[in-house]
C-alpha positions in Angstrom: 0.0 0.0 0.0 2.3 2.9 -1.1 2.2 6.5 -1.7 -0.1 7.4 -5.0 0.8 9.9 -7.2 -2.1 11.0 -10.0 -3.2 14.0 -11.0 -6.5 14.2 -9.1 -4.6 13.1 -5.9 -3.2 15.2 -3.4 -3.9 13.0 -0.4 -4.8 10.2 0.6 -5.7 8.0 3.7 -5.6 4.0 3.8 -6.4 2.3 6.4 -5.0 -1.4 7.4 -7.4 -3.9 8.1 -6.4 -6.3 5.7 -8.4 -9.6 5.7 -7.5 -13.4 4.7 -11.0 -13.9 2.3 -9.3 -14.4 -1.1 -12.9 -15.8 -2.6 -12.6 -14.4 -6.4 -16.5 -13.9 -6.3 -16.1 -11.5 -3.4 -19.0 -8.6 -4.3 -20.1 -5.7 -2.4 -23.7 -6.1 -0.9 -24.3 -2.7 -1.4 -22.5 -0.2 -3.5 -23.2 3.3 -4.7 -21.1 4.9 -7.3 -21.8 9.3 -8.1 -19.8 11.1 -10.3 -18.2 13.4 -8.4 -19.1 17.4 -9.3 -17.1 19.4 -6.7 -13.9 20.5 -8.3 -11.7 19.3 -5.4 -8.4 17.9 -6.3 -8.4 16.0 -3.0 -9.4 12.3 -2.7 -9.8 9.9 0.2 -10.2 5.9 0.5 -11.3 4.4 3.9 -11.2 1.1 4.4 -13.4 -0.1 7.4 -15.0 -2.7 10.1 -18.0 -4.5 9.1 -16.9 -4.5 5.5 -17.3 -1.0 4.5 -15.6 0.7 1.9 -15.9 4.8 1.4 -13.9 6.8 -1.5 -14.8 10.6 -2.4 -13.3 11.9 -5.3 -11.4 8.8 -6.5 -10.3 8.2 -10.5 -10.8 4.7 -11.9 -7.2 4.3 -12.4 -6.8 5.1 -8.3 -9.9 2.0 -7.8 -7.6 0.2 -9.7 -4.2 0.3 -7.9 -6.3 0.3 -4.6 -8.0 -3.0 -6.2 -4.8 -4.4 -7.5 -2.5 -2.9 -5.2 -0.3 -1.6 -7.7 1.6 1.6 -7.9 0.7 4.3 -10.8 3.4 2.5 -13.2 2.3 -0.8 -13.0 -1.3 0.5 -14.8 -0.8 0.4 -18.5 -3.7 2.0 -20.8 -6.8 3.3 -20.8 -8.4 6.3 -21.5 -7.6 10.0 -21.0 -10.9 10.3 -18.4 -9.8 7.2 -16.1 -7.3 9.6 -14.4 -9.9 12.8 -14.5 -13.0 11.8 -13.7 -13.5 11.8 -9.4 -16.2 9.2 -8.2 -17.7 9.0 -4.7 -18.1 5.3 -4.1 -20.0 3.5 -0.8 -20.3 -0.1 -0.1 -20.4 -2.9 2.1 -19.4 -6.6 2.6 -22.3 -8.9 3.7 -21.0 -9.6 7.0 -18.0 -8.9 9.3 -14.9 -10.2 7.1 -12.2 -11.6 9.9 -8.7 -9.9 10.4 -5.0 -10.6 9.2 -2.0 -9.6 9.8 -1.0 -6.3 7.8 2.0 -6.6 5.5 1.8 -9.9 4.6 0.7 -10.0 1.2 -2.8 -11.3 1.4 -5.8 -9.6 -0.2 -8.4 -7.6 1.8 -12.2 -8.9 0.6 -12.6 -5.0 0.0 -9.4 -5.3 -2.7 -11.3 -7.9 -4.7 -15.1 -6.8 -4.5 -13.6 -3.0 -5.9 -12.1 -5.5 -9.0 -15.7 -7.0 -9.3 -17.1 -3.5 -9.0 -15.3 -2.4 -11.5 -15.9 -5.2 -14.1 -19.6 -4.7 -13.5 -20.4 -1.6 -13.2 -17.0 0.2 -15.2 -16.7 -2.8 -17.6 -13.5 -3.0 -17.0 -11.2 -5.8 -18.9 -7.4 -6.4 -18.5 -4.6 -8.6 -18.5 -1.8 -9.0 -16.6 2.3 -8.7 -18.2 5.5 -9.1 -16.7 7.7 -6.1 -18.0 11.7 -6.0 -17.3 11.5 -2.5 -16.0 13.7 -0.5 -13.8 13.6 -0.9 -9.9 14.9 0.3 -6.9 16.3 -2.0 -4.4 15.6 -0.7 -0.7 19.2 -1.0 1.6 20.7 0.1 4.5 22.7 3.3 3.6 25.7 1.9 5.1 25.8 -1.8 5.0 25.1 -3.1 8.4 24.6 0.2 9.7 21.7 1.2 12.1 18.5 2.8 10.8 18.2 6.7 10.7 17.2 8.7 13.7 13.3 8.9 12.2 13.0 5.4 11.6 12.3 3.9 15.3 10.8 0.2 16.3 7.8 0.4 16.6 5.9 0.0 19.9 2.4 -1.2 17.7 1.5 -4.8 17.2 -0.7 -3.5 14.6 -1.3 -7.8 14.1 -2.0 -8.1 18.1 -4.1 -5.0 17.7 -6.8 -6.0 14.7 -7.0 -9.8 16.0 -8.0 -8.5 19.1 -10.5 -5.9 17.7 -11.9 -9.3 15.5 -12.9 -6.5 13.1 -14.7 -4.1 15.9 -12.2 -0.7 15.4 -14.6 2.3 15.2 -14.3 3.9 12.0 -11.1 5.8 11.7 -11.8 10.0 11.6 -11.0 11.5 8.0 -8.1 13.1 7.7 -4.0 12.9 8.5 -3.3 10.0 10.9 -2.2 10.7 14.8 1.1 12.5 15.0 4.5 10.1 15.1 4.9 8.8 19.0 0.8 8.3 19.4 -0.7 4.6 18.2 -1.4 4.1 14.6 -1.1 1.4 12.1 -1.0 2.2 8.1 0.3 4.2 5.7 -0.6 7.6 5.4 0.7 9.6 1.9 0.7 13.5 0.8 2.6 15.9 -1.3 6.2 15.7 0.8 4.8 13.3 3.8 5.0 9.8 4.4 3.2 8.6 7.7 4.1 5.3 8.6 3.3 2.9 11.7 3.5 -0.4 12.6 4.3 -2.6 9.6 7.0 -4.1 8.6 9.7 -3.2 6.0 8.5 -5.4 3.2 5.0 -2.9 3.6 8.1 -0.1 4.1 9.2 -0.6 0.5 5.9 -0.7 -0.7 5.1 3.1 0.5 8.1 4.3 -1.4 6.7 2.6 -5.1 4.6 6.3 -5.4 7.6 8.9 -4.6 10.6 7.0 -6.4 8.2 6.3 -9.6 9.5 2.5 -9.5 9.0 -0.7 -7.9 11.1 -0.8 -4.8 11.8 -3.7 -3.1 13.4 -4.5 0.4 17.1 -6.0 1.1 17.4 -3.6 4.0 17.2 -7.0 6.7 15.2 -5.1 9.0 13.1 -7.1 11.2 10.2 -6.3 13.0 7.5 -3.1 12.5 8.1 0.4 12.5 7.1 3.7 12.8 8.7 7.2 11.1 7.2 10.3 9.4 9.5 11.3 6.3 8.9 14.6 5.1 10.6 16.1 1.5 9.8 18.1 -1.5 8.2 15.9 -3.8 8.2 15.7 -7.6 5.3 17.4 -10.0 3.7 19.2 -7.7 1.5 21.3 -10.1 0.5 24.5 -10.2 -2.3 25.0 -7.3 0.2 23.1 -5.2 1.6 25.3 -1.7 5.1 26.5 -1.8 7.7 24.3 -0.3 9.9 24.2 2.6 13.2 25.6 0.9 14.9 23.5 4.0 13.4 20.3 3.2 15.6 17.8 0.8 14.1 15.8 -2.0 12.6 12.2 -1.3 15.9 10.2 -2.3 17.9 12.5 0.1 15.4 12.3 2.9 15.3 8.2 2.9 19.2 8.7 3.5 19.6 11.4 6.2 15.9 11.1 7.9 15.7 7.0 7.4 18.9 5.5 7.4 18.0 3.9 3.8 19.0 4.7 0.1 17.5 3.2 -3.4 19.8 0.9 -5.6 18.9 1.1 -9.1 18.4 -2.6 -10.5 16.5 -4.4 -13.0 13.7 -6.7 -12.4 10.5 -8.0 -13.8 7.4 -6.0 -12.8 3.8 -7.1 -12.8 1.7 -4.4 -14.9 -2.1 -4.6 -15.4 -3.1 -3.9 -19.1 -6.5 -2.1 -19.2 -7.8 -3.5 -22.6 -11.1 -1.4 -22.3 -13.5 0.5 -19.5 -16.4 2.3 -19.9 -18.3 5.6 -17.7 -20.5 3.5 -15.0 -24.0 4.2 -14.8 -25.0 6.4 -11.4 -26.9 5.4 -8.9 
């Protein structure tokens, strides 16, 4: 679940309560799906308890790497109005789907009743590739060094946590995640912010597909969950974005001085999803 970067994205919230139901026929009970009017650039995803699922503002090609978790450059296709068109989206499970541990690769029933939604109601068809693309590899800036002095252990057993809860979390507030040093478990993504808590470095890697605009994956041999707010200028801002902090360094400088971590380049085979054709939904 990394860090999204399309042009009707500015922010975005995701929270982790992923769950082990991989059923392919997974389908929302209920789901509601406006075109959304309002002009805001901002969108927001919310995964909750009891099966719900809430996005304002949120482009097809965002359902999709949400669906697929994929990061903008593993979508291949499609037309121009998959990135520009916002939809506002409610819908639920039938019934309270169980709880997994975050970060361990498994699909949340959400993930693969938004991919049914979409076939049905978007008529979305695709196939899947394997490219030889350009990568980062995710290390240890100095080899066997310790991590940098924002990247702490983490005091969450975000897994502990959501077996406990058995799904009963109250839905999260909308809006930035707790400040670093109070309990949360996700990912949380803006312009120049990673918030991260609780999960492990293999999810750590993940984060960083959005910012470094390449699949990154993780030989830093850090065990355990963490927690660490990185905060740098990021790329393609656009022109209604705010002005930057002058003092803050760019995102492959920031993973080195705030993080400990620095970005190999490397080749590798990456998974893309081919959209071979998608059509406006009918509103409801």
């Amino acid at each position: 679940m990394g860090v999204v970067k399309l042009r009707v994205l500015c922010a975005f919230v995701v929270v982790l309560f992923a769950s082990g139901l991989l059923a392919q026929d997974q389908s929302f009970e209920v789901a509601s799906v406006k075109r959304n009017n309002s002009g805001d650039r901002n969108s927001l995803l919310r995964v909750l308890p009891g099966g719900r699922l809430s996005a304002t503002n949120f482009a097809v090609r965002q359902l999709i790497n949400f669906a697929w978790q994929l990061a903008p450059f593993q979508v291949a296709g499609g037309p121009e109005w998959i990135n520009s068109d916002g939809y506002d989206i409610v819908a639920k499970l039938d019934g309270n789907p169980g709880i997994v541990e975050p970060g361990k690769g498994l699909i949340d029933p959400r993930q693969m009743a938004v991919r049914n939604l979409l076939a049905d109601r978007f008529k979305l068809k695709t196939h899947i590739e394997m490219r030889e693309m350009d990568i980062y590899a995710l290390v240890m800036a100095k080899p066997g060094g310790a991590p940098g002095p924002k990247l702490i252990p983490s005091p969450q057993d975000c897994a502990a946590q959501a077996a406990a809860a058995r799904g009963q979390f109250p839905p999260p507030a909308a809006g930035p995640p707790p400040e670093l040093g109070k309990a949360y478990c996700g990912i949380f993504g803006s312009n120049g912010r990673i918030r991260f808590g609780g999960l492990n470095s293999t999810m750590l890697a993940q984060a960083f597909n959005g910012p470094a605009g390449r699949m990154v994956v993780d030989r830093t041999g850090l065990q355990g969950s963490w927690d660490f707010e990185l905060r740098f200028i990021p790329r393609n801002r656009g022109v209604d974005a705010p002005a930057a902090d002058p003092d803050l360094p760019d995102f492959f400088t920031a993973i080195q001085e705030q993080l400990g971590l620095k970005l190999e380049s490397a080749k590798g085979p990456v998974e893309v999803l081919v959209i071979d054709s998608v059509e406006r939904p009918t509103e409801d």
